[in-house]
Phi, psi and omega in degrees: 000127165284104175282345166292322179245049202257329167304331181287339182228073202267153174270119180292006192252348186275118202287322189299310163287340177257047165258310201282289223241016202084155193284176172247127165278135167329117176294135161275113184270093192247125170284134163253138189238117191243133160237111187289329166304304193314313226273333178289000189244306184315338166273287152348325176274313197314291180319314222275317164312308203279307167313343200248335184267308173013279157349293185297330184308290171336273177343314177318300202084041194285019203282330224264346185291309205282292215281321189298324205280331191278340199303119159274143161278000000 
């Protein structure tokens, strides 16, 4: 018996380990389903708003708002 690797190959049946340290969870295999049309018109709506506001944006002069929140410290 190794004892040095013995965590690494705990037995889901060992009562002892799963009292102390817990079950390990189980991976979830979930398919993820993109409807890539929705999501390209939802890009598509986003640009089209940011080309119609742009103009105004400019005007703000929001660059000095914007850089403080990007500055790292």
């Amino acid at each position: 018996m190794d004892i040095f690797n013995r965590n690494r190959e705990r037995n889901p049946d060992d009562h002892f380990s799963n009292l102390m340290f817990g079950r390990k969870p189980e991976p979830e295999q979930e398919e993820s389903k993109v409807d890539y049309l929705q999501l390209m018109a939802s890009v598509e709506t986003l640009m089209g708003l940011y080309s119609q506001y742009k103009p105004t944006i400019d005007k703000i002069n929001l660059n000095p708002l914007i850089a403080k929140f990007l500055k790292k410290e």
